[in-house]
C-alpha positions in Angstrom: 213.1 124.3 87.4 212.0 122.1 84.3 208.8 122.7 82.7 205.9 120.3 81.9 204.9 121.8 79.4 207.4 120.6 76.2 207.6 117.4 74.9 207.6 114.0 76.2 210.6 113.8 78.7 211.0 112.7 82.5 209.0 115.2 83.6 206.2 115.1 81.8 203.8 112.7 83.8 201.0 112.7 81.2 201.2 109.0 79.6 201.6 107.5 82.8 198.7 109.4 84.5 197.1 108.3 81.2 197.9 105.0 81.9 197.1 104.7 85.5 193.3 106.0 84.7 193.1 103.3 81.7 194.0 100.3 84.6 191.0 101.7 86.4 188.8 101.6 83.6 189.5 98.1 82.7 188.6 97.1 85.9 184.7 97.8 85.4 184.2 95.8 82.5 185.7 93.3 85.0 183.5 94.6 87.7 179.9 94.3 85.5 180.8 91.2 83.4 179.6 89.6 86.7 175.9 90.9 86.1 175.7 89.7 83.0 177.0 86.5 83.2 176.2 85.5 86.1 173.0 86.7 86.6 171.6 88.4 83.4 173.1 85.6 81.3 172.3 81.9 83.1 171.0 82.4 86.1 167.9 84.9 86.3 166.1 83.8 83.6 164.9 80.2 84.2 164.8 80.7 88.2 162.3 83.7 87.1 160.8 81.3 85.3 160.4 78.9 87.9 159.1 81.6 90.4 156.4 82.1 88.1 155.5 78.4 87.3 154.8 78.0 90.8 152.7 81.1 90.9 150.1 80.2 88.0 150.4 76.4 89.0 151.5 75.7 92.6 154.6 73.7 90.9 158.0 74.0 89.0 157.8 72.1 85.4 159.7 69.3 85.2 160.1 66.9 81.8 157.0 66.8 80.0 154.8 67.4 83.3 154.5 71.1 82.3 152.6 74.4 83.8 150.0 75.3 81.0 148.5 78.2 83.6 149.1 81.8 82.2 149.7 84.9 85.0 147.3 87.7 85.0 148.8 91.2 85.2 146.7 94.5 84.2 144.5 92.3 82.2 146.9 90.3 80.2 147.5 86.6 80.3 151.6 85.9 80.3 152.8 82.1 79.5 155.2 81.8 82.6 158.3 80.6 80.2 157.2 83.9 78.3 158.0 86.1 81.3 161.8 86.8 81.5 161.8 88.0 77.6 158.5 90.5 78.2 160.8 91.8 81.3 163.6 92.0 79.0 161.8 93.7 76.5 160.5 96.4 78.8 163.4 97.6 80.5 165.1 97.8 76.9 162.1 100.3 75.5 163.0 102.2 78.9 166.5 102.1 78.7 165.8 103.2 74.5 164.3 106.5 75.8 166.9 106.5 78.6 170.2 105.9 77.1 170.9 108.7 74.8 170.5 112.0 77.2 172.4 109.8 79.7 175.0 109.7 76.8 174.7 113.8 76.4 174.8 114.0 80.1 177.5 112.1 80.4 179.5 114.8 77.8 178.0 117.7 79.8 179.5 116.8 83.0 183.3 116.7 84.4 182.2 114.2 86.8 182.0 110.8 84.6 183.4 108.5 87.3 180.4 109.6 89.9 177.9 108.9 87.4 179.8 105.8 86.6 179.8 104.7 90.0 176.2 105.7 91.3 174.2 103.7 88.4 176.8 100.7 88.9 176.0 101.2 92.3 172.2 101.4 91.8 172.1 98.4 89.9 173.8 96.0 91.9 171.9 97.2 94.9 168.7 95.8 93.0 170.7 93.2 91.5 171.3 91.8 95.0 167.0 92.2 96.3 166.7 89.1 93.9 168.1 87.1 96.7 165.1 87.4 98.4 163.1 86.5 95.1 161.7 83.3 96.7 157.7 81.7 96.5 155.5 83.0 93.9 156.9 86.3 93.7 157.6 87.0 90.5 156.1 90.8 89.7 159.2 91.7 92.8 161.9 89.9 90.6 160.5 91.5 87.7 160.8 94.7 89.1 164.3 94.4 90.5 165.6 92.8 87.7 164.4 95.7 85.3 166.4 98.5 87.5 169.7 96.8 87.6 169.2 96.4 84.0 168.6 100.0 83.2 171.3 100.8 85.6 173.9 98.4 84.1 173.0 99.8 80.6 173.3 103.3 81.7 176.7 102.4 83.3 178.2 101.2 80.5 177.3 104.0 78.2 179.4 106.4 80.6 181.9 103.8 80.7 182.1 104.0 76.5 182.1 107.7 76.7 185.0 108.2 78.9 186.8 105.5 76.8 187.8 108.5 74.3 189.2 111.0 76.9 191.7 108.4 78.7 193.2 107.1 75.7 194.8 108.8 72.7 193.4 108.0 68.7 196.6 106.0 68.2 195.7 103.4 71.8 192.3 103.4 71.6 191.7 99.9 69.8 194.4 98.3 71.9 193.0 99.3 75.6 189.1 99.1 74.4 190.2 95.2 73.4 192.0 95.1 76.6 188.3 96.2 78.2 186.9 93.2 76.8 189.5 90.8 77.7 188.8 92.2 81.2 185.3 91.6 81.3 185.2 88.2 80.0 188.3 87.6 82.4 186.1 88.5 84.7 182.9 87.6 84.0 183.9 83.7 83.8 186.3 84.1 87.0 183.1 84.6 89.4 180.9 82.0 86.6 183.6 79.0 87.1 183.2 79.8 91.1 179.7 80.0 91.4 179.4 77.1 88.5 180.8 75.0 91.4 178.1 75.9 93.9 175.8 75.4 91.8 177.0 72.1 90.7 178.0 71.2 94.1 175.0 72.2 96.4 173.8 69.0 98.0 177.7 68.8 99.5 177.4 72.0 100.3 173.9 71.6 102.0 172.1 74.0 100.0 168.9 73.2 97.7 169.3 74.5 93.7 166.9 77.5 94.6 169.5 78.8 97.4 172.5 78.2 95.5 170.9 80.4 92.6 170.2 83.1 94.7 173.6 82.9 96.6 175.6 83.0 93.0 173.3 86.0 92.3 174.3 87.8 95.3 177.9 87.0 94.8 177.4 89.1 90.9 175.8 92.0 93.1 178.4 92.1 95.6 181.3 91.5 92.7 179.9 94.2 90.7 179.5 96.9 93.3 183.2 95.8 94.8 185.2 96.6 92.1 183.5 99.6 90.8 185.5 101.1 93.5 188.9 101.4 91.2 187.4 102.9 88.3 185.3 105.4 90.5 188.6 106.2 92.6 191.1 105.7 89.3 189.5 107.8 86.9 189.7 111.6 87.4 187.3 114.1 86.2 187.7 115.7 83.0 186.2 118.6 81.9 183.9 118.2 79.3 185.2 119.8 75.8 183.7 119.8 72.0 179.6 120.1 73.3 177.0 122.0 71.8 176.3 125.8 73.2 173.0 125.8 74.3 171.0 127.4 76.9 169.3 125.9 80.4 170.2 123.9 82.9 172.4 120.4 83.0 169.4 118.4 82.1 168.0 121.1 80.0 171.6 121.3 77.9 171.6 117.3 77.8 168.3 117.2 75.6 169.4 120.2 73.9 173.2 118.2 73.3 170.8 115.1 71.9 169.1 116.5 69.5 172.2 118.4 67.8 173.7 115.1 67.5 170.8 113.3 66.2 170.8 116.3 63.4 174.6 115.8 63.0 174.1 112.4 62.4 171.9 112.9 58.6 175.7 114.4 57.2 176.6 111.1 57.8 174.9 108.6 56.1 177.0 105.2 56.2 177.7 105.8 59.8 173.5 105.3 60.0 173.4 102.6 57.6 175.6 100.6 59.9 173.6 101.7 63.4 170.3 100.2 61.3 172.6 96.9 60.5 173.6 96.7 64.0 170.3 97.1 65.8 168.9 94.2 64.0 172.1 91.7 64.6 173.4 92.8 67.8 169.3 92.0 68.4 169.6 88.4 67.5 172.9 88.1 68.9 171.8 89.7 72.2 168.1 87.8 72.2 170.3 84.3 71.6 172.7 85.0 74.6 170.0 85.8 76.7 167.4 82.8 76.2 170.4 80.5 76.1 170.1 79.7 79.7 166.3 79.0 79.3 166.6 76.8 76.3 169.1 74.5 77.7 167.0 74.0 80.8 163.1 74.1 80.1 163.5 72.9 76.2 166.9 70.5 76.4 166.2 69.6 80.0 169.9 70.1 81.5 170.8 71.0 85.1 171.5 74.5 86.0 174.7 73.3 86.2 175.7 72.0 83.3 174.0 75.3 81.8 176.7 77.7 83.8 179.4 75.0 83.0 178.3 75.4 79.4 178.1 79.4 79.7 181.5 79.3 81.1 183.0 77.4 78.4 180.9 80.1 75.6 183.3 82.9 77.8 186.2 81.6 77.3 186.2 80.5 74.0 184.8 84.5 73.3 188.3 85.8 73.9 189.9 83.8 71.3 187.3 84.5 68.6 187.7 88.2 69.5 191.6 87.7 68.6 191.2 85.5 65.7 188.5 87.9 64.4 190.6 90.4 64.4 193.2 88.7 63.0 191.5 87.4 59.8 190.2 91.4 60.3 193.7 92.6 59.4 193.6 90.1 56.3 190.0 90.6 54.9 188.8 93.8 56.2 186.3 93.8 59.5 183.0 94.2 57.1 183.8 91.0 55.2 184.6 89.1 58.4 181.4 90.2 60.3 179.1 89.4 57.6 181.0 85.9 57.9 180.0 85.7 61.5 176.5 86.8 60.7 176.1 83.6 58.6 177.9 81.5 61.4 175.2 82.9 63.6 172.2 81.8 60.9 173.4 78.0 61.2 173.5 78.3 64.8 170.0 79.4 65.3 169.0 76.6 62.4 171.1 73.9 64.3 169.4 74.6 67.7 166.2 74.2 66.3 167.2 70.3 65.9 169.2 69.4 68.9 168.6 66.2 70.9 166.4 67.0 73.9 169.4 65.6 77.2 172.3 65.2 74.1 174.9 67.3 75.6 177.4 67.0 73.2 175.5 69.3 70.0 174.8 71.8 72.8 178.6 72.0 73.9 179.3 72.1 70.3 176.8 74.8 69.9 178.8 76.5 72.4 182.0 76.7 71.1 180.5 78.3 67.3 178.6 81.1 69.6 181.4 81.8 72.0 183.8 82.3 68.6 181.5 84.3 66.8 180.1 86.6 70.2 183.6 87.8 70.7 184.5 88.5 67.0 181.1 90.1 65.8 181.4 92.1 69.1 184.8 93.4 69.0 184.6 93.8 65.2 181.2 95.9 65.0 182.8 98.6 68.0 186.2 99.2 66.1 184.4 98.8 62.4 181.9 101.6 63.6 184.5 103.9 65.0 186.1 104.4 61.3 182.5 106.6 61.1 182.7 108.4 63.5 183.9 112.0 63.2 187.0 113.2 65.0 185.8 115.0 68.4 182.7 113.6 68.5 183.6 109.6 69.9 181.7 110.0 72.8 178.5 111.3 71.3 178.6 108.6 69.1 179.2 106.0 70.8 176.5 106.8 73.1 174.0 106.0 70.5 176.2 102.9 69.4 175.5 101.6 73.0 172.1 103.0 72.9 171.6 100.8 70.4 173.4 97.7 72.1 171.3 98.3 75.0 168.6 99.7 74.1 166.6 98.9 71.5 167.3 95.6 71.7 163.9 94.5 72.2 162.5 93.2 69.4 164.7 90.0 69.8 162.9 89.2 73.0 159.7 90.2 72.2 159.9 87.8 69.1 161.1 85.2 71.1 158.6 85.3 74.0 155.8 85.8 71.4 156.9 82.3 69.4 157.3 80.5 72.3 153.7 81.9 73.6 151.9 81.1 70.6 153.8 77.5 69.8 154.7 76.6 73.3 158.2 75.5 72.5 161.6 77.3 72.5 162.8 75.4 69.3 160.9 77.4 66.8 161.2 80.7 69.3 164.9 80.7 68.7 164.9 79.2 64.8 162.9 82.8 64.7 165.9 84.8 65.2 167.0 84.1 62.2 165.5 87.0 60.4 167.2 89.1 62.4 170.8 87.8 61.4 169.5 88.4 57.6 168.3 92.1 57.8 171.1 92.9 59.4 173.1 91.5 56.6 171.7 92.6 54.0 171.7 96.1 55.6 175.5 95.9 56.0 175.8 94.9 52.7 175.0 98.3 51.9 177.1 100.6 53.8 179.7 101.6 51.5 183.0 101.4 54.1 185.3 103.9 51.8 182.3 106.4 51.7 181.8 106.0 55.3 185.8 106.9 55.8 186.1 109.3 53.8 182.9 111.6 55.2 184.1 111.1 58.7 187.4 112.7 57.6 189.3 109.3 58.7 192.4 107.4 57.4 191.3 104.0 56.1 193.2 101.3 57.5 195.1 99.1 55.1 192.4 97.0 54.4 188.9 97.5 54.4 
């Protein structure tokens, strides 16, 4: 009878069981990428928009023929092109206090795929009540909209943290980047489908309101479909390296946060870079997600030619990732992502002057954010991980996430603010800027050899 137990031989099933689990895990960045193309990206943002138009003014704003009504909610007055960043910005304070003990639940418990599974589920269930978001009835799409939010967030930390236990040290980089390629793979798939309903709805005898909410069903129902391979894929693994400490799950989850927050002060650079990152991966988040509005309520383009335009932004994002990482390998991933930050300054500056119905700037527009998302992106995860102590990815990268997903609020509060007080999306997204700059300038500080070297890490070749 031959053991299992020696080295790598016929028998031992390991690498392919490790490889079977990493197909399933690619497979939900394919599954959400729908959400937040789809709907999070284009879609649900300036049909919000519109919902609430025709509930402070009886109409949808067309041209210059514009609803100057506010909404009243709880005593406040909210401009109706204001609305979508305020929900935005709420559900990403929430999912700020949420994210993290998810993260420390997620390392507390063996089943990771469950919890996976349920919030994916969770959101797309709410992601699919917005196709009954019709009329004036915009405090339900708010609603809806802010749970599959928090849930999509919440699913993808747990996807980050079981990145580290599928995958050895020496793989990670290649099947994370194989992730990505999934979910924009994905994500664009389902956009270049429903792209052609939305172009195509008078053929198809549906108004623009029904196609909307039709492509938004089809995210919901994409999303929730394909969670089904990682949830059945991916076994459960025993959690390992956790904090001893006393209570129940939850209980030992808070008690897991807070030893990792204190672990975090013996690493200094590792913070350094979190601080950087909040305040660019804000911009960068706060520029993807207005998009949609700007080329329809400021530039005045069709829906349409908005998802085309989104689509085209995806699949340009695979090749920056590569070439980032290419010129990565040459100059070392800090030097190249402060390049991208400056790519991203001229974008915001260059939006602020393009031609109201001039499509070509905005394609052009397109192509500079679709290289830049991909390679500031890819770059910022794998640049970050050469901080990270050994045993301790999962911890870590749950507040990496928590700061992709949750704390990116001041982006969209900005943004909703400008545009409230100046009542125009041209100066609301020339605003962004500052946030491009401090995150530069706070990069330029964190000292990558330092950074290494405390995390007990070998450096790569180039840094």
């Amino acid at each position: 009878m031959k053991s299992t137990d020696g080295p790598a031989g016929i028998a031992d099933l390991t690498p392919l069981n490790r490889a079977k689990e990493q197909r399933a895990w690619f497979f939900y960045d394919w599954a959400n990428s729908a959400f937040a193309t789809t709907i999070a990206g284009v879609l649900f943002a300036p049909y919000l928009i519109s919902i609430a138009e025709k509930a402070a003014c009886g109409f949808v704003s067309e041209d210059d023929h514009k609803c100057r009504q506010s909404l009243e909610l709880l005593g406040l007055s909210i401009s109706p092109g204001s609305l979508p960043s305020y929900v935005i910005t709420l559900s990403t304070v929430l999912g700020a206090l949420l994210y993290p003990l998810i993260g420390a639940l997620a390392d507390r418990t063996a089943r990771k795929p469950t919890l996976l599974a349920g919030f994916a589920w969770t959101g797309a269930a709410a992601a699919g009540l917005l196709f009954f978001l019709v009329d004036d009835n915009w405090l339900f799409g708010s609603i809806v909209f802010i749970v599959a939010n928090l849930a999509f967030g919440a699913s993808t930390v747990i996807n980050d943290a079981i990145l580290p236990i599928i995958s050895e040290e020496w793989e990670r980089d290649r099947v994370s980047s194989i992730g990505w390629a999934y979910g924009y793979a994905g994500g664009g798939l389902l956009l270049a489908v429903n792209f052609g309903v939305v172009t195509f709805h008078d053929s198809l005898g549906l108004s623009t309101a029904t196609a909307v909410r039709l492509c938004m069903l089809s995210g919901a129902i994409w999303w929730a479909a394909w969670t089904v391979i990682p949830w059945r894929g991916i076994k459960h693994h025993p959690p390992a390296a956790v904090e001893h400490v006393e209570g129940g799950i939850v209980a030992r989850s808070f008690g897991q946060l807070f030893a990792t927050l204190k672990d975090l002060r013996n690493y200094p650079v590792a913070l350094t870079f979190l601080v950087a990152y909040l305040f660019f991966n804000d911009g960068i988040q706060t520029v993807i997600g207005s998009a949609a509005i700007f080329g329809e309520k400021e530039l005045g383009f069709a829906t349409g030619t908005v998802l085309g335009t989104y689509l085209l932004v995806q699949f340009v994002a695979v090749f920056g990732a590569v070439g980032f990482g290419r010129l990565a390998r040459r100059h070392g991933a800090k030097k190249v992502i402060l390049w991208g930050l400056c790519i991203w300054m001229v974008i915001v500056s260059a939006a602020f002057f393009i031609p109201d119905e001039t499509l070509w700037p905005f394609l052009l527009l397109a192509v500079a954010i679709g290289v830049v998302l991909g390679g500031t992106q890819a770059l910022a995860r794998s640049y970050f991980s050469l901080f990270i102590p050994k045993g301790k990815e999962a911890e870590y990268f749950s507040l990496y996430h928590a700061m992709d997903r949750g704390t990116s609020w001041f982006g969209t509060l900005t943004f909703g603010l400008v545009y409230q007080f100046s009542g125009s999306y041209r100066p609301a997204i020339f605003a962004l800027i500052a946030f491009f700059v401090i995150g530069a300038l706070l990069l330029l500080r964190v000292d990558t050899e330092r950074g290494i070297r405390e995390a007990g890490n070998t450096p790569p070749p180039v840094i």
